[in-house]
mmCIF file of the C-alpha atoms, coordinates in Angstrom:
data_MODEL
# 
_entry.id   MODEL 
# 
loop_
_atom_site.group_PDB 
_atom_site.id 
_atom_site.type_symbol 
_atom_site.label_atom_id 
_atom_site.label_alt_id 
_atom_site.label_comp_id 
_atom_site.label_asym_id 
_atom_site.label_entity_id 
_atom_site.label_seq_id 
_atom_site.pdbx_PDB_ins_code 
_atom_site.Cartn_x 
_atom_site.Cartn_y 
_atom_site.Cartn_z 
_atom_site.occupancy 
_atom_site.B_iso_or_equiv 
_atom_site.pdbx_formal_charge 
_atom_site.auth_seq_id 
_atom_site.auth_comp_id 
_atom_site.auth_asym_id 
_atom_site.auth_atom_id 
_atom_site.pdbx_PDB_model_num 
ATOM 1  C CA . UNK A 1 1  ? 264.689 59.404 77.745  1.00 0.00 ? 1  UNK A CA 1 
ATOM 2  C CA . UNK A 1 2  ? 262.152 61.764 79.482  1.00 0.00 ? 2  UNK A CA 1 
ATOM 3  C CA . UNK A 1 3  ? 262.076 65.672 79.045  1.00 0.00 ? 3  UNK A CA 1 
ATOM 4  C CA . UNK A 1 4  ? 264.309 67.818 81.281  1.00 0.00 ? 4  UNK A CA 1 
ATOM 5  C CA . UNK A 1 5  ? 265.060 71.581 81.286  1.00 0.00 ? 5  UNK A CA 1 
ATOM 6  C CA . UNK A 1 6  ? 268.515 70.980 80.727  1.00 0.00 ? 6  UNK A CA 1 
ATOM 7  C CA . UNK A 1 7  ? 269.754 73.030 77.273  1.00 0.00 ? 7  UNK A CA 1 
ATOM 8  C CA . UNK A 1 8  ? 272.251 69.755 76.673  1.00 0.00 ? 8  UNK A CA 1 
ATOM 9  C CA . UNK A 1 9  ? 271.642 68.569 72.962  1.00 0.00 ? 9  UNK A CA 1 
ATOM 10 C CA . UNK A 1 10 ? 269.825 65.375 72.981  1.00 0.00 ? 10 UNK A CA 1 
ATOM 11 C CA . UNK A 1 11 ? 272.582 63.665 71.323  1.00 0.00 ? 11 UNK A CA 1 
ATOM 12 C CA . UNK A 1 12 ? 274.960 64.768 74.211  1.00 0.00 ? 12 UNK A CA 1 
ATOM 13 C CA . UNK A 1 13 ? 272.782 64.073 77.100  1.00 0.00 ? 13 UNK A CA 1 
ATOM 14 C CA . UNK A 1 14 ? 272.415 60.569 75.606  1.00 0.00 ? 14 UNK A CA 1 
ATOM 15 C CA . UNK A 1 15 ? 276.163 60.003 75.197  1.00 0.00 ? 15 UNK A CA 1 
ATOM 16 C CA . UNK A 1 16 ? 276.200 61.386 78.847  1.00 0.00 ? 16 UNK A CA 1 
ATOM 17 C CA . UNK A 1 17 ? 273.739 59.043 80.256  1.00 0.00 ? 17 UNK A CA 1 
ATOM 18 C CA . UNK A 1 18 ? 275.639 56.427 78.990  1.00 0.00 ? 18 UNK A CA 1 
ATOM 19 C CA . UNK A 1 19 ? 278.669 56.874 79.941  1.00 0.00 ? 19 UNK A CA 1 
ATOM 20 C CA . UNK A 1 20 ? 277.117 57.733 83.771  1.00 0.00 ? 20 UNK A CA 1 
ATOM 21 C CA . UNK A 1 21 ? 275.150 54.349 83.625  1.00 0.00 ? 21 UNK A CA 1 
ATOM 22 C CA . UNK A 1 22 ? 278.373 52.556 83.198  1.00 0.00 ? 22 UNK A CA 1 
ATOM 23 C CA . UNK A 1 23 ? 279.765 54.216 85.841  1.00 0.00 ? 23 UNK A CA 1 
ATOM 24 C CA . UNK A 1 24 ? 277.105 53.340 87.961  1.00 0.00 ? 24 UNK A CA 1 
ATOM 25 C CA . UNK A 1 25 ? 277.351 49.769 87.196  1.00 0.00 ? 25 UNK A CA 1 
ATOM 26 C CA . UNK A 1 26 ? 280.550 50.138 88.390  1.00 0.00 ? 26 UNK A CA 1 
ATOM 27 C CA . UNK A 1 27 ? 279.490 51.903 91.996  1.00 0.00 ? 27 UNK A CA 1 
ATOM 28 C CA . UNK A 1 28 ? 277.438 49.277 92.670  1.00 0.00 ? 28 UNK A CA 1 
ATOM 29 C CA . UNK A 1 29 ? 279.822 46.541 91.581  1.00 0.00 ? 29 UNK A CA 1 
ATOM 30 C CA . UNK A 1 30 ? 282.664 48.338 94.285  1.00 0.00 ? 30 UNK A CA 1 
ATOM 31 C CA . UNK A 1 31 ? 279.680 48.480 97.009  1.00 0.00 ? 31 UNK A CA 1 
ATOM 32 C CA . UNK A 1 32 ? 278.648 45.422 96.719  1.00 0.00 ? 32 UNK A CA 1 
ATOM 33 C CA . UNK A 1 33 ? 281.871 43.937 96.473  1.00 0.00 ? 33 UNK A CA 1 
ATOM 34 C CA . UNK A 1 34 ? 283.029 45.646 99.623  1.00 0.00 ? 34 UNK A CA 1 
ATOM 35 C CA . UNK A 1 35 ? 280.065 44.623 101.572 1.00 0.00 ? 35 UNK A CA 1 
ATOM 36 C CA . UNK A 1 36 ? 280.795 41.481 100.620 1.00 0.00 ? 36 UNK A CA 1 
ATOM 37 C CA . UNK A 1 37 ? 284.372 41.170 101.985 1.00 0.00 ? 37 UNK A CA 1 
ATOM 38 C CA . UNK A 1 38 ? 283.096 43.055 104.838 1.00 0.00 ? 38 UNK A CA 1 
ATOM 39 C CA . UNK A 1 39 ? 280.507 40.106 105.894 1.00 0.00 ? 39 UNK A CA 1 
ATOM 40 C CA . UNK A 1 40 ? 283.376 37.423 104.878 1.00 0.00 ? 40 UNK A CA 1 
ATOM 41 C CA . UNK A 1 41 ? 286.805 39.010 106.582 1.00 0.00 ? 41 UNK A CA 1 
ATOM 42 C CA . UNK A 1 42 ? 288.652 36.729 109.127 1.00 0.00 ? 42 UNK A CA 1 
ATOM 43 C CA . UNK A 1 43 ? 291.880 36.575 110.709 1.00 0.00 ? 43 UNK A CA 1 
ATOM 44 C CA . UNK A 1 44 ? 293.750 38.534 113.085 1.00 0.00 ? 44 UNK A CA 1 
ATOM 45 C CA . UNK A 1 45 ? 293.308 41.736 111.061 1.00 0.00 ? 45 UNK A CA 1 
ATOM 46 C CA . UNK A 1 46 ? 289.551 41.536 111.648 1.00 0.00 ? 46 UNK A CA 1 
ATOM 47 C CA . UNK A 1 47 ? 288.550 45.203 113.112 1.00 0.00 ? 47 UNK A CA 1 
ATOM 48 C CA . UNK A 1 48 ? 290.912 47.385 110.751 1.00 0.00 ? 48 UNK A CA 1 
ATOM 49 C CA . UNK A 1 49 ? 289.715 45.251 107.530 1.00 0.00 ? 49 UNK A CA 1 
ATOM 50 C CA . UNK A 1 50 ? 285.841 45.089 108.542 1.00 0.00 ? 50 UNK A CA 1 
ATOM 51 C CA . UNK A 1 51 ? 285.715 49.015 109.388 1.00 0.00 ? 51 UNK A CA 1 
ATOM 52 C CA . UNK A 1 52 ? 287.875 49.693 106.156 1.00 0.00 ? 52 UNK A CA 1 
ATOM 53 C CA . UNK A 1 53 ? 284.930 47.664 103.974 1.00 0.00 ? 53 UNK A CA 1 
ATOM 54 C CA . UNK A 1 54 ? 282.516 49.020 105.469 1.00 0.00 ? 54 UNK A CA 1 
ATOM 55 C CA . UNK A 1 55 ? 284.079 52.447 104.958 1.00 0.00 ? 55 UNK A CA 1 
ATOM 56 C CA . UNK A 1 56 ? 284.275 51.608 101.097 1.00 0.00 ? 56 UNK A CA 1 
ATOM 57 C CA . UNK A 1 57 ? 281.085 50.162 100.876 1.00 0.00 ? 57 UNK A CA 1 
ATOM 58 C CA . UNK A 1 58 ? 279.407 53.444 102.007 1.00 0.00 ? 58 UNK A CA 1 
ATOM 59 C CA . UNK A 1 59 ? 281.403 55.985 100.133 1.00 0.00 ? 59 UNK A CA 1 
ATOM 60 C CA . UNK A 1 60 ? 280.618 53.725 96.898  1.00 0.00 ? 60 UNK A CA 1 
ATOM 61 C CA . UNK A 1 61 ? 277.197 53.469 97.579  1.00 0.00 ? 61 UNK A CA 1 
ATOM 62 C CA . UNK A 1 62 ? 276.991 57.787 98.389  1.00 0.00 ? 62 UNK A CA 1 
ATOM 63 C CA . UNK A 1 63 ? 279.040 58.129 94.677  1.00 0.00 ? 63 UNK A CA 1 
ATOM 64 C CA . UNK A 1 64 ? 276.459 55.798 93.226  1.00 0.00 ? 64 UNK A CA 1 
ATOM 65 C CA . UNK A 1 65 ? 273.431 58.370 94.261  1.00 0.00 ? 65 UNK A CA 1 
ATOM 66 C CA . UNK A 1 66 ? 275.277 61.006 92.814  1.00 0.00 ? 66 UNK A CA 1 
ATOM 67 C CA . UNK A 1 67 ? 275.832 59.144 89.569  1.00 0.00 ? 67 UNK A CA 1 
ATOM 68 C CA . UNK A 1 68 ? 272.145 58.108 89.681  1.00 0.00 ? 68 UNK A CA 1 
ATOM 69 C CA . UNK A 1 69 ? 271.006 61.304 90.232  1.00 0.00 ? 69 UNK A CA 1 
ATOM 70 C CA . UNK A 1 70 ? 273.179 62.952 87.437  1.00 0.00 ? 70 UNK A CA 1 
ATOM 71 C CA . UNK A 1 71 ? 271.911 60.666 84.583  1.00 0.00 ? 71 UNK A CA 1 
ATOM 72 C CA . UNK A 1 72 ? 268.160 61.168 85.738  1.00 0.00 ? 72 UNK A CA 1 
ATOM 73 C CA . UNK A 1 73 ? 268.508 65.201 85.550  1.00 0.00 ? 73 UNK A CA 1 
ATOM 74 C CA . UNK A 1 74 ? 270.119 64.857 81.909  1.00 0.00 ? 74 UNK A CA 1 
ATOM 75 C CA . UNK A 1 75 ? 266.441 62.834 81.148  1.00 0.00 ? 75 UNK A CA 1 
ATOM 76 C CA . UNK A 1 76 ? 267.981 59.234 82.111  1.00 0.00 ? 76 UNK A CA 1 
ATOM 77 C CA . UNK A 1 77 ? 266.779 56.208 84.279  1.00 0.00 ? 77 UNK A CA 1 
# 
């Protein structure tokens, strides 16, 4: 952990980052994921379903910066 000028207790902005890491696992996991089906989608559905993946895959991956950038002003990576 690297110094901020956040007045969080080191203890708290620890249990923060941690819990904010996992979260960001989990961002990534629904972007990727999402981009994934994107790529792969067939059938007659094809337009609605591609446009709705991509749709996900881009609102995960904005919610993932934020996350990101949360834990690294509390003194996280």
């Amino acid at each position: 952990m690297f110094e901020t000028n956040n007045d969080l207790s080191e203890t708290t902005r620890r249990s923060v980052i941690e819990i904010l890491n996992r979260h960001l696992a989990d961002a990534i996991d629904l972007q990727l994921q999402a981009k994934q089906a994107h790529w792969n989608i067939k059938g007659p559905n094809f337009v609605g379903l591609h446009e709705l993946f991509d749709r996900v895959a881009a609102e995960a991956t904005a919610y993932a910066d934020v996350i990101a950038e949360r834990a690294v002003a509390l003194g996280g990576w």
